[in-house]
MARFI-739950 format. One line per field, with one value per residue (C-alpha): x, y, z; chain; residue number from 1. Coordinates in steps of 0.2 Angstrom, whole numbers, plus 5000, padded with zeros to 4 digits. Layout:
REM residues N
px	(X_...) $
py	(Y_...) $
pz	(Z_...) $
c	(A_...) $
k	(NUM_...) $
END
This chain:
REM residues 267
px	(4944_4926_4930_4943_4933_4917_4933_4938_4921_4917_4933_4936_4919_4904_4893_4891_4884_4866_4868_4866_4881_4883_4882_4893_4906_4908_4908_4924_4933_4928_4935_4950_4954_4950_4966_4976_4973_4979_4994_5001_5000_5011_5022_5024_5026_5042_5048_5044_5053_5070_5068_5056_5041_5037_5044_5048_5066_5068_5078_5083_5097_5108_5100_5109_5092_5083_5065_5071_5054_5044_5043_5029_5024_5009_5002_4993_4975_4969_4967_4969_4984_4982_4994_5003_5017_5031_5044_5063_5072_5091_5103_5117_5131_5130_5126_5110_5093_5086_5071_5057_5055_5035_5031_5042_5028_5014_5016_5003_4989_4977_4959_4947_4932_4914_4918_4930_4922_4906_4915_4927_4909_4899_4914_4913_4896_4895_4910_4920_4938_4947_4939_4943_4961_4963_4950_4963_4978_4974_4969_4988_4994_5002_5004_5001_5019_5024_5012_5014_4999_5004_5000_4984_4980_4986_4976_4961_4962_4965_4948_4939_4947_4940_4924_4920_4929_4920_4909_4906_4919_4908_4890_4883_4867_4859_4861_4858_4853_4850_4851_4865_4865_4884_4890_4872_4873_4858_4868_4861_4873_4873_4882_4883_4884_4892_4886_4901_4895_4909_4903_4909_4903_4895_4892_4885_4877_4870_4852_4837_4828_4813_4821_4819_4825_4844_4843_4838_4854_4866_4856_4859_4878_4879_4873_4883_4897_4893_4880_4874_4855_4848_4846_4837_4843_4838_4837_4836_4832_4825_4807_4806_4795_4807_4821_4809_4800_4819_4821_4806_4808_4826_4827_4807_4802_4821_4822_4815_4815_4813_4811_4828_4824_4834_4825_4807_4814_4816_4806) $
py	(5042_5041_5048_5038_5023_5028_5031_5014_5005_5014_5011_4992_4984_4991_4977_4986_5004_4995_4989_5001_5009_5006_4988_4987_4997_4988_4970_4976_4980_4964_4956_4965_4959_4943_4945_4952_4939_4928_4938_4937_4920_4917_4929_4922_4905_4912_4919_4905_4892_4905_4907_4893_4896_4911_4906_4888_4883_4873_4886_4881_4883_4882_4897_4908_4919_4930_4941_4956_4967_4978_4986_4995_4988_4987_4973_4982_4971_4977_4997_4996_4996_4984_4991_4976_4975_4966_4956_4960_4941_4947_4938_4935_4928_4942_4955_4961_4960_4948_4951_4939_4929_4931_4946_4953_4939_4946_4966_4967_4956_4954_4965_4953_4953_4947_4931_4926_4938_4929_4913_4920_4924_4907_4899_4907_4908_4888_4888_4881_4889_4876_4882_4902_4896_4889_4902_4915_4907_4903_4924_4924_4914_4902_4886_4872_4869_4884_4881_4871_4860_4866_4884_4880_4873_4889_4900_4889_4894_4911_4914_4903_4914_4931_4926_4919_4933_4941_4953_4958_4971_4981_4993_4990_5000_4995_4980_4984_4966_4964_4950_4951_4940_4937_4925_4919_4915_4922_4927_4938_4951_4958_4973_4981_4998_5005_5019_5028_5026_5016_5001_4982_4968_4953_4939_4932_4916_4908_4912_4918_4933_4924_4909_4914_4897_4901_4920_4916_4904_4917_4930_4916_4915_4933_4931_4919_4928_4940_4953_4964_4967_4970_4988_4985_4987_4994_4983_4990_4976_4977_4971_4952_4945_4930_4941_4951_4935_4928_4945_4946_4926_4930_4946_4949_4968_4972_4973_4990_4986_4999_4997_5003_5019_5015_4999_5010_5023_5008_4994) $
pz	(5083_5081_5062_5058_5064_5048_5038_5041_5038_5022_5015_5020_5024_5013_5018_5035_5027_5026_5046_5062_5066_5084_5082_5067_5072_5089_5079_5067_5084_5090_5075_5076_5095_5090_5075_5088_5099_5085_5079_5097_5101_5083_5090_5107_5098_5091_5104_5114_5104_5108_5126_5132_5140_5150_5168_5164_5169_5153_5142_5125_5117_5132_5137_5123_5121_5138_5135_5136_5137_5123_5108_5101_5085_5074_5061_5046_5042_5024_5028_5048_5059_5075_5089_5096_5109_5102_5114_5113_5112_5117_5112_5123_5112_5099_5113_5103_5101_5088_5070_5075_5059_5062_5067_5051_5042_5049_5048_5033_5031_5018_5021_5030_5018_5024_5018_5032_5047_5046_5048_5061_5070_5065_5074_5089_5090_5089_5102_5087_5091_5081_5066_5069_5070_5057_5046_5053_5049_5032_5028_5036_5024_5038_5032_5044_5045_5052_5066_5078_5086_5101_5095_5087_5105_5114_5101_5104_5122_5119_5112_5121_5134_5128_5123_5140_5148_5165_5165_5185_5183_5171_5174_5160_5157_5141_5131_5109_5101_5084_5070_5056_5038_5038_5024_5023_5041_5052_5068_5083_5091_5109_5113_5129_5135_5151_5164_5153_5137_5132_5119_5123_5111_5122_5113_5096_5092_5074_5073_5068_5079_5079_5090_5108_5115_5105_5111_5133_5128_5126_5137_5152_5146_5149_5165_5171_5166_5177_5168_5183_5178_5198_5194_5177_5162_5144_5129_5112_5099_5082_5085_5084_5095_5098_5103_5115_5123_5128_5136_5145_5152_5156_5164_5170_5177_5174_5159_5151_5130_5116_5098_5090_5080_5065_5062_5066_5051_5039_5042) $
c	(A_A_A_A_A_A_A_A_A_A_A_A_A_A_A_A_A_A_A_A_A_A_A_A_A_A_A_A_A_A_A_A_A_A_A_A_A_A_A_A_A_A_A_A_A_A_A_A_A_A_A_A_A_A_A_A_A_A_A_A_A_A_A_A_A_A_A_A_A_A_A_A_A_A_A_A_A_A_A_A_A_A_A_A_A_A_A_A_A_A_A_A_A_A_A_A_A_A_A_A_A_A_A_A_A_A_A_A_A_A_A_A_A_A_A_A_A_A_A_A_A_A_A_A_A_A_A_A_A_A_A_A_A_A_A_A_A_A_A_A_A_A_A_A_A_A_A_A_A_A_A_A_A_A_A_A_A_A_A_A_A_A_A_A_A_A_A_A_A_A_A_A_A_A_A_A_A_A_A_A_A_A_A_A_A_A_A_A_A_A_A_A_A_A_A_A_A_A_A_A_A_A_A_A_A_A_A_A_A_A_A_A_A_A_A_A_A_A_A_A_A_A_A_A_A_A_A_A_A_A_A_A_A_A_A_A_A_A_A_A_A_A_A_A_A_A_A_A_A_A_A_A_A_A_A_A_A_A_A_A_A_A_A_A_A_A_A) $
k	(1_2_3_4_5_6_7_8_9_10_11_12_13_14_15_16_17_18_19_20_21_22_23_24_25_26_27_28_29_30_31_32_33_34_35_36_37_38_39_40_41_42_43_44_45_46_47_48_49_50_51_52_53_54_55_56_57_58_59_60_61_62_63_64_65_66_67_68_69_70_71_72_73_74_75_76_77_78_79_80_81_82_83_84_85_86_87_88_89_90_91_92_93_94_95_96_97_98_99_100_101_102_103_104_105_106_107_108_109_110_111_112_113_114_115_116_117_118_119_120_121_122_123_124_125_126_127_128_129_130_131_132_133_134_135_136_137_138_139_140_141_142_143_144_145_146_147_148_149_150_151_152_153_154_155_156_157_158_159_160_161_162_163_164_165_166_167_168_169_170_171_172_173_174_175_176_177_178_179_180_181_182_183_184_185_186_187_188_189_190_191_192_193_194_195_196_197_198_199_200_201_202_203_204_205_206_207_208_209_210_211_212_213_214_215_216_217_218_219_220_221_222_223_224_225_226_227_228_229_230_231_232_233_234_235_236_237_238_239_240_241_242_243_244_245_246_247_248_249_250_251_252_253_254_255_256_257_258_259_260_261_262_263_264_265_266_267) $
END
């Protein structure tokens, strides 16, 4: 998997060969979550709009159309494939299962340049959802009349709903921040690491390295999203003084930083 992942980077995103790997691989799965987010709320949209919504009594269409479980399906993004679950709408008049008009739309997207993932993550960064949704929907090539406002509303939720997603559940041991020029954007990315190695992308605000008031802003974020740090954690950053200050200010003798070794080779 890890192989197919640098397949993947060097064949769709050649902007991220000059960045650290264990950042940037983790920031293209972020991205990628935050498509599939996306690509299932237009999904459930449709089905919704057969079948009402989930556990409302309100069925339209006299109740003609039930959920009727899963599928396994996929949605192809430039060279990528997205595993998605795709509902079953059964139709109860013609005794079959129906084709969702959208997910048959949306089984092969264009590739995600750096254009757009830099504005996916300026969006997020500034807590500006509405702009993702719509940034996303237009690389679709969704028109606003096939959304609904009611969808852009529910997809605006969805993310808000990821990026403010809980954190107590995790261990996290170590925390690798480091600053990024996406679509000349200066953004700085926090990805955590858990006591099983696994990698889970934190947060990401737009910024310079060198502003420590920005930085304890999203390190205080992580925290209250429930960032265990009592045991101490380690912090691999690229070297700004800004970036270590807000560290230091924010976490005191728990937190143990290290210059990152790429940036030590290179700089």
């Amino acid at each position: 998997m890890e192989n197919k992942s640098k397949e993947i980077k060097r064949k769709k995103v050649d902007w991220l060969l000059s960045q650290p790997i264990e950042t940037q691989l983790e920031l293209i799965s972020h991205h990628m979550e935050i498509c599939r987010l996306m690509i299932n709320s237009v999904i459930e949209k449709e089905v919704s709009d057969y079948t009402g919504q989930r556990y409302s009594h309100d069925k339209p269409h006299n109740n003609r159309f039930c959920r009727w479980g899963f599928n396994p399906g996929s949605v192809k993004i430039g060279d990528q494939r997205i595993p998605v679950d795709v509902p079953r709408v059964f139709d109860k008049e013609e005794n079959n299962n129906i084709s969702l008009e959208y997910y048959e739309m949306l089984k092969e997207l264009p590739h995600q340049d750096q254009q757009l993932m830099g504005s996916v993550l300026r969006g997020l960064s500034m807590r500006d959802y509405g702009a993702v949704v719509n940034q996303l929907q237009d690389s679709f090539g969704l028109s606003s009349s096939t959304i609904s406002r009611f969808f852009i509303e529910r997809s605006k939720e969805a993310l808000e709903e990821f990026e403010a997603r809980k954190l107590t559940s995790e261990e996290f041991v170590a925390i690798f921040m480091d600053g990024k020029c996406l679509a000349m954007q200066q953004m700085v990315i926090a990805l955590g690491v858990t006591l099983t190695g696994r990698k889970i992308p934190l947060g990401v605000i737009q910024t310079t390295t060198k502003n420590a008031t920005s930085i304890k802003g999203l390190l205080k974020d992580l925290i209250e999203r429930g960032l265990k740090f009592e045991d101490g954690l380690l912090f691999i950053i690229d070297g700004s003084k800004g970036m270590r200050k807000a560290i230091i200010e924010t976490f005191g003798e728990k937190a143990v930083i290290q210059r990152c070794q790429w940036h030590n080779i290179f700089n």
